[in-house]
NUVEXNU-230025 format. One record per residue: y, z, x of N, C-alpha, C, O in turn. Coordinates in steps of 0.2 Angstrom, whole numbers, plus 5000, padded with zeros to 4 digits. Example, Ala and Ser with C-alpha at 12.3 -4.5 7.8 and 13.67 -1.06 7.14 Angstrom:
<sites>
497250395066497850395062498450395066498350425071;498950355064499550365068500050395064500650405067;
</sites>
This chain:
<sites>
378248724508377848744502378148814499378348864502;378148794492378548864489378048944491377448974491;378648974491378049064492377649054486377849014481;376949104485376549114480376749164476376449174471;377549194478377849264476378549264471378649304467;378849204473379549204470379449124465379849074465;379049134463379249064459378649064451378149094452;378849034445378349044441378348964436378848954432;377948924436377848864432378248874425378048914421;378848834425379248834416378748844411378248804412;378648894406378348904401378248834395377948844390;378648774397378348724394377848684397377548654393;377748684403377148664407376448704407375848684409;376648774406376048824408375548804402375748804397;374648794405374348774400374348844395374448894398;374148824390374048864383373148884382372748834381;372948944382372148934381372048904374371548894374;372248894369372148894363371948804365371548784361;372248764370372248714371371448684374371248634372;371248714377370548714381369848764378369848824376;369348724378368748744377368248804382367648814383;368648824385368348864390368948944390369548944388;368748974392369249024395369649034402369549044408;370149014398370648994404370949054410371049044416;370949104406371149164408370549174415370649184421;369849194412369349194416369549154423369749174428;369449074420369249024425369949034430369749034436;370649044429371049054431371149124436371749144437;370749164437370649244440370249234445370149284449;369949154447369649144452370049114460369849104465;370749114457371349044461371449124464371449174461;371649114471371949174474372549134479372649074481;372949184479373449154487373049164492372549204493;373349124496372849144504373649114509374149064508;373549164513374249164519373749164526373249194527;374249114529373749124537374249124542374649084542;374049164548374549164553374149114560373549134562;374349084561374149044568374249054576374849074577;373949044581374649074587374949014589374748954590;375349034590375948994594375948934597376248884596;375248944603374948874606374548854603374048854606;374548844597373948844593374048734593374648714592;373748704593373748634593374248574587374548524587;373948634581374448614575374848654573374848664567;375248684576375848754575376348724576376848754572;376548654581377148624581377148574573377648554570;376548564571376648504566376448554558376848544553;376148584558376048624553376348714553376248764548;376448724558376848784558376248834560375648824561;376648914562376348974562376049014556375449044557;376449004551376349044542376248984540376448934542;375848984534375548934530375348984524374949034524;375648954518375548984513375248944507375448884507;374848954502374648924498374048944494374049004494;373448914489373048934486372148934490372048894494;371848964487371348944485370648964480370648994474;370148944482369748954475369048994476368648974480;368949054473368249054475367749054472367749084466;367249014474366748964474365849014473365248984471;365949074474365449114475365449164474365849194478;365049214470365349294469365449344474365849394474;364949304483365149354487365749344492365749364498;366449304487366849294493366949224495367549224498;366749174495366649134497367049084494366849054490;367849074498368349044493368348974496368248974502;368548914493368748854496369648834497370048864494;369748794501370648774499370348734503369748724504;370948704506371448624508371248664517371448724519;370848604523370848634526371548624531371348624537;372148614530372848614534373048704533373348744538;372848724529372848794528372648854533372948904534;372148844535371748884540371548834544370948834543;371648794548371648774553371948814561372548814562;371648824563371748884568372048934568372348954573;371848954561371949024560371849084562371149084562;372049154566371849204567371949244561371549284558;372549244559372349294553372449264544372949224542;371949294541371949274537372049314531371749364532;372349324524372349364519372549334513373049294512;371949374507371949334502372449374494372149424492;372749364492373049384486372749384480372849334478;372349424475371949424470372549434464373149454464;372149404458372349404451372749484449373349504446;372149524452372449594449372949624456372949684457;373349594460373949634465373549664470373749694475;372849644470372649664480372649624484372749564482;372549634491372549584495372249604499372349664502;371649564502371049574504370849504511370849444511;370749544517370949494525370349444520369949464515;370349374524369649334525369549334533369749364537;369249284533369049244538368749184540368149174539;369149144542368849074542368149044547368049044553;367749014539367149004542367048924543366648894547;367648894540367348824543367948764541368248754536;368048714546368548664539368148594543367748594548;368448544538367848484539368448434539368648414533;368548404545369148364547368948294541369348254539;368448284541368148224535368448214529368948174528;368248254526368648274519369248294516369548284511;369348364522369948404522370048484520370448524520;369348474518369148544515369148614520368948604525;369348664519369348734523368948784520368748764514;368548854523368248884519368448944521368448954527;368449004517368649054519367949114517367549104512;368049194521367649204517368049284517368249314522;368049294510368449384509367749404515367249384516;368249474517367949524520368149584516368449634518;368149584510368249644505367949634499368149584497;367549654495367249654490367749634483368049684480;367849564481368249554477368149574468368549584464;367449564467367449584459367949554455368249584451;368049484455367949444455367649344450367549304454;367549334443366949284443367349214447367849194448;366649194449366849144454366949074450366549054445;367349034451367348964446366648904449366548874454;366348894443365748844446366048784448366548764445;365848764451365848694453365548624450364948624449;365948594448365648534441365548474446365248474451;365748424444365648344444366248304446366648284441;366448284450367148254451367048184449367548164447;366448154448366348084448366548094440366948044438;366448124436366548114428367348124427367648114421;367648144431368248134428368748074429368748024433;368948074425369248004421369948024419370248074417;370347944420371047924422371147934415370847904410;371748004413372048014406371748094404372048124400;370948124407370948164405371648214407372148204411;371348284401371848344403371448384405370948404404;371948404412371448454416372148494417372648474415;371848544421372448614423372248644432371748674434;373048624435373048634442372948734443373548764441;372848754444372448814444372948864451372748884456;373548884450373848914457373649004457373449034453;373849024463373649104462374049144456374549114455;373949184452374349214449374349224441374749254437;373749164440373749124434373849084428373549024427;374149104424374449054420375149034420375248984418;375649094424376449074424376449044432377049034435;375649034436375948984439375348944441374948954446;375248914437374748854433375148794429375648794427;374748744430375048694426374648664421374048684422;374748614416374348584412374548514414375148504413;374148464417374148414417373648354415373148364411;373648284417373148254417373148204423373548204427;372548174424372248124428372748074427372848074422;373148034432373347984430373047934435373347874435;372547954439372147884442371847914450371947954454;371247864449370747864452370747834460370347794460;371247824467371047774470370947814478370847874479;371047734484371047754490371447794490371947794487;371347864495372147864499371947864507371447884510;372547844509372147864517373147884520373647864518;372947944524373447984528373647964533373347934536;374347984535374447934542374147984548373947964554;374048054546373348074553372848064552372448114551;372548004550371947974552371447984547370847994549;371447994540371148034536371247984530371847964528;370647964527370247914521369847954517369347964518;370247974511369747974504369547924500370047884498;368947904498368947834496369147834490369447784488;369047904485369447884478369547954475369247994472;370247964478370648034478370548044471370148004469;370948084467371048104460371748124459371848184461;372048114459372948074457373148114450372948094445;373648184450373648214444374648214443375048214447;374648214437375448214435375648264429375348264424;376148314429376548324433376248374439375648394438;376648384446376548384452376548464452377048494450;376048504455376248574454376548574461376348534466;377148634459377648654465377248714473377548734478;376648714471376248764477375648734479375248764481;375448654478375048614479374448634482373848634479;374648654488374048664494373648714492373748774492;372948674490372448724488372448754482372248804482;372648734476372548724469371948704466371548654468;371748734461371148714458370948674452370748694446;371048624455370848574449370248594443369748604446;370248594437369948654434369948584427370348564423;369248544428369348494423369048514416368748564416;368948474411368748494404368248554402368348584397;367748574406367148594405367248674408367048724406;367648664412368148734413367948754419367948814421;367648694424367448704431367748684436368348664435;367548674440368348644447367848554449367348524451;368348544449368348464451368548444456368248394458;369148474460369348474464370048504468370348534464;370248504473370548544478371248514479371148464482;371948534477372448504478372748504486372848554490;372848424488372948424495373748404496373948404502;374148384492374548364492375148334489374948284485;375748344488376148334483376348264486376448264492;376348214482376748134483377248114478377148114472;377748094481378548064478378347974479377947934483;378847964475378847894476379147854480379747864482;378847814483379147774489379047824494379547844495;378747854496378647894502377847914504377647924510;377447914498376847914500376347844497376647794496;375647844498375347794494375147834487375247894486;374847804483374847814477375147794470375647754470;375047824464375347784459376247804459376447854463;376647764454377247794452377347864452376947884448;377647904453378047974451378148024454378248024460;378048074452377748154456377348174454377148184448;376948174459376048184457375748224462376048234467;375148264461374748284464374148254469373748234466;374148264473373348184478372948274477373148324479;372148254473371848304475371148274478370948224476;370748314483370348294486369548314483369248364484;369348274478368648284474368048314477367648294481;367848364472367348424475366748384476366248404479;366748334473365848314477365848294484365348294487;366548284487366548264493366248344498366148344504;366248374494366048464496365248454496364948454501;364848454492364148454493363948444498363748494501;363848384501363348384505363348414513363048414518;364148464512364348464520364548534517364948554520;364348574514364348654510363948704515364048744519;363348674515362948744519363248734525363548784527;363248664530363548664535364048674538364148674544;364648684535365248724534365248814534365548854537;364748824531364548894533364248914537364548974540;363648874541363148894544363648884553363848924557;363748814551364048784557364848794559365148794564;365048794553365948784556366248704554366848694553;365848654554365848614552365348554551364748574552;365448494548364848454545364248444552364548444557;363448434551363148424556363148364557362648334554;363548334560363548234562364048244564364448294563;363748164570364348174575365048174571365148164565;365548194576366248184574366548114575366348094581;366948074570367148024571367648014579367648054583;367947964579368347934585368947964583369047954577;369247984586370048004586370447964591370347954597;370847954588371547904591372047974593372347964598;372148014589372948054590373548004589374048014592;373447964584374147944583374447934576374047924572;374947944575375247954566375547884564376047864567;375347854560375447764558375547794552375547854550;375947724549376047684539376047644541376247634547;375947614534376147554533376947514531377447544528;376947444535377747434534377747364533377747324538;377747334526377447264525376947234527377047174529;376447254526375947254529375647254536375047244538;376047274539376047304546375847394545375947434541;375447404551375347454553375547474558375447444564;376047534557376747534563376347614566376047654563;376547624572376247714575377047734574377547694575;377047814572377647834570377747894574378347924575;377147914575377247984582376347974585375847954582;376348004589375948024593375748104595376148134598;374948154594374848194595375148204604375248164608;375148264605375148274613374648274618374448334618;374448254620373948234625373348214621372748224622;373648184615372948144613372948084615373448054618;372248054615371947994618372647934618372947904623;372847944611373447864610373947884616374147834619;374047954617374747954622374547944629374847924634;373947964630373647944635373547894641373647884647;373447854633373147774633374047734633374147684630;374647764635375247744632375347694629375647644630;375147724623375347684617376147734614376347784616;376447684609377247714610377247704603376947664599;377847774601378147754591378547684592378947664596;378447664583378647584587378147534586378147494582;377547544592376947494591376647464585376347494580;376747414586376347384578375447374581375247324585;374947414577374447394580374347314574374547304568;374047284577373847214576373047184573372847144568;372547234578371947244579371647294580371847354582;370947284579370347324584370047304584369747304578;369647284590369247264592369047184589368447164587;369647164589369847084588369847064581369947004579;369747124577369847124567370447134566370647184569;370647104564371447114560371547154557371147144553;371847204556372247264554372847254549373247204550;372947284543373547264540373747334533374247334530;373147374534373447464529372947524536372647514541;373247554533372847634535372147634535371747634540;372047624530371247634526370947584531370747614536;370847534531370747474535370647484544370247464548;371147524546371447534553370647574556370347554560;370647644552370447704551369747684553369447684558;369447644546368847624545368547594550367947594552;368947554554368547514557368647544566368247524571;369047584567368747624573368347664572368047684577;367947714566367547764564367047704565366547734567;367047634564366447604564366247574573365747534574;366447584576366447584582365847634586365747634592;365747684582365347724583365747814583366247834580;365347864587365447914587366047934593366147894598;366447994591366848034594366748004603366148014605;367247984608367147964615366947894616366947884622;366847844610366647784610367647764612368147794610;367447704616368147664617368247634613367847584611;368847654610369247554606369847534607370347564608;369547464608369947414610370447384603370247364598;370947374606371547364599372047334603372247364608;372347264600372947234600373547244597373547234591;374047274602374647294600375347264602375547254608;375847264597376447224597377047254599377347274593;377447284606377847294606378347254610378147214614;379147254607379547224612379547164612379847144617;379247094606379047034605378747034610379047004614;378247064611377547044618376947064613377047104608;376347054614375747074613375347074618375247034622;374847154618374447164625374047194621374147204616;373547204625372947224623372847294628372947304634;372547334622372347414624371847424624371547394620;371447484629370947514627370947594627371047624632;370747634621370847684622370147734622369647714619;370247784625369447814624369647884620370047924621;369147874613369147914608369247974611369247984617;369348034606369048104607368748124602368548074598;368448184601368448244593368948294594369148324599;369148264587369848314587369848374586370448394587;369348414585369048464585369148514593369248574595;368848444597369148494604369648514605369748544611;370348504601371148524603371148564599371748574599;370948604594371048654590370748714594370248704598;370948764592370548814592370048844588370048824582;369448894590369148894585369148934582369648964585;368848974575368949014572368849064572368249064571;369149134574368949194575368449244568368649254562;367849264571367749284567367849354568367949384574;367949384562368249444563367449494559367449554559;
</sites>
């Protein structure tokens, strides 16, 4: 992920306020960098690293910023970069393995207007919206919607109708999607090339839609995460390979390695339902019930098929938790 420090969006991409019915300068003073340091044995520091750098947005005048939750996940320190060159610690109050969302909260008085939060359902495939980076307009983009669908991740993770933007801003994680009305829509989670991710043709943005935020907001604060049980965790990393759902790595001492399952394995089933995308895979061990529930899955290695069973986790128990400072 590019630094928040050495890089500046081509002046033909940067959006234009004269272009937009709102004030862009304003709504854009809301995006901050956020940098976070992880420790070492931290659970996700071999797969996403120690330093993590990228954006986020804040949602509330007292502090209260949102980003992509890959960013501060087991973060111990945290520090936010402001419009006007300060930089002010947070502290992570919550992230929500469901969605993907993180939440941070400054521990310094930002002064600050907060960007409100609109309507993710009303945007539509063609609108112009503007990906939102720290720094404001020389690292900002103007884009549009170019489409509404599934996405699902190969660690275990289903948006049912992500928001799909083109051209692809180069500091992705945790961008603030800032649609007509001059509010946020949604939270950038990730940059997709073609042939490599799901999604449409090109270099695009996958962002994760802020209504997926509502209903799980206070309990992100209060709690650290949503109040319901936590889904079944497999610990294993899958795509799709012609229809086939292939495992391509395995967590450490998650349930799948456990249960030795191996990269390689084509899963087949669960729980005697045929299996044949992500999405599909995902859903139907989540529907097996809560977090510790066993699933049963048919697996093809080695021109052999046998049958597994694995008993879930919450994935929540291998991370660390949030230091509040």
């Amino acid at each position: 992920m590019a630094s928040v420090s050495d890089w500046k969006v081509p002046p033909s991409a940067q959006p234009k306020p004269e272009d937009y019915d709102y004030d862009l300068d304003q709504a854009l003073s809301a995006v901050v960098g956020l940098r976070s340091i992880i420790p070492s044995d931290a659970f996700t520091a071999d797969t996403l690293g120690t330093e993590r750098g990228g954006n986020g947005v804040l949602i509330r005048a007292d502090g209260l910023v949102l980003t992509v939750g890959y960013l501060v996940t087991e973060a111990e320190t945290i520090w936010l970069s402001l419009i006007d060159g300060r930089n002010v610690p947070g502290t992570v109050l919550g992230f929500d393995q469901t969605t993907g969302f993180g939440l941070v909260q400054a521990l310094a008085r930002l002064d600050l207007p907060a960007l409100p939060i609109g309507n993710s359902d009303n945007a539509e495939v063609g609108q112009r919206v503007v990906l939102g980076g720290a720094g404001g307009r020389h690292r900002s983009l103007a884009a549009r919607i170019v489409a509404k669908q599934e996405f699902a991740g190969y660690w275990e993770y289903v948006v049912d109708e992500a928001i799909f933007t083109s051209p692809s801003h180069p500091n992705w994680g945790g961008t603030a999607l800032i649609g007509p009305a001059g509010d946020l829509i949604g939270v950038g989670s990730l940059q997709l090339q073609e042939g490599r991710e799901q999604g449409p043709p090109g270099d695009l943005n996958m962002i994760i839609p802020i209504n997926l935020l509502k209903p799980t907001l206070d309990d992100m604060m209060t709690l650290g995460r949503p109040n319901k049980p936590p889904r079944p965790w497999l610990g294993l990393y899958a795509t799709e390979i012609e229809d086939k759902v292939v495992v391509v790595g395995l967590a450490k001492d998650g349930p799948a390695q456990r249960a030795d399952l191996r990269t390689g394995d084509v899963v087949l089933s669960i729980g005697g339902t045929d299996v044949s995308d992500l999405g599909g895979l995902y859903r139907k061990v989540w529907a097996l019930g809560s977090a510790g529930v066993e699933v049963p899955l048919s697996v093809y290695r080695d021109g052999k098929t046998f049958e597994a069973r694995i008993k879930s986790s919450d994935r929540q128990r291998f991370l660390k938790a949030p230091k509040l400072h």
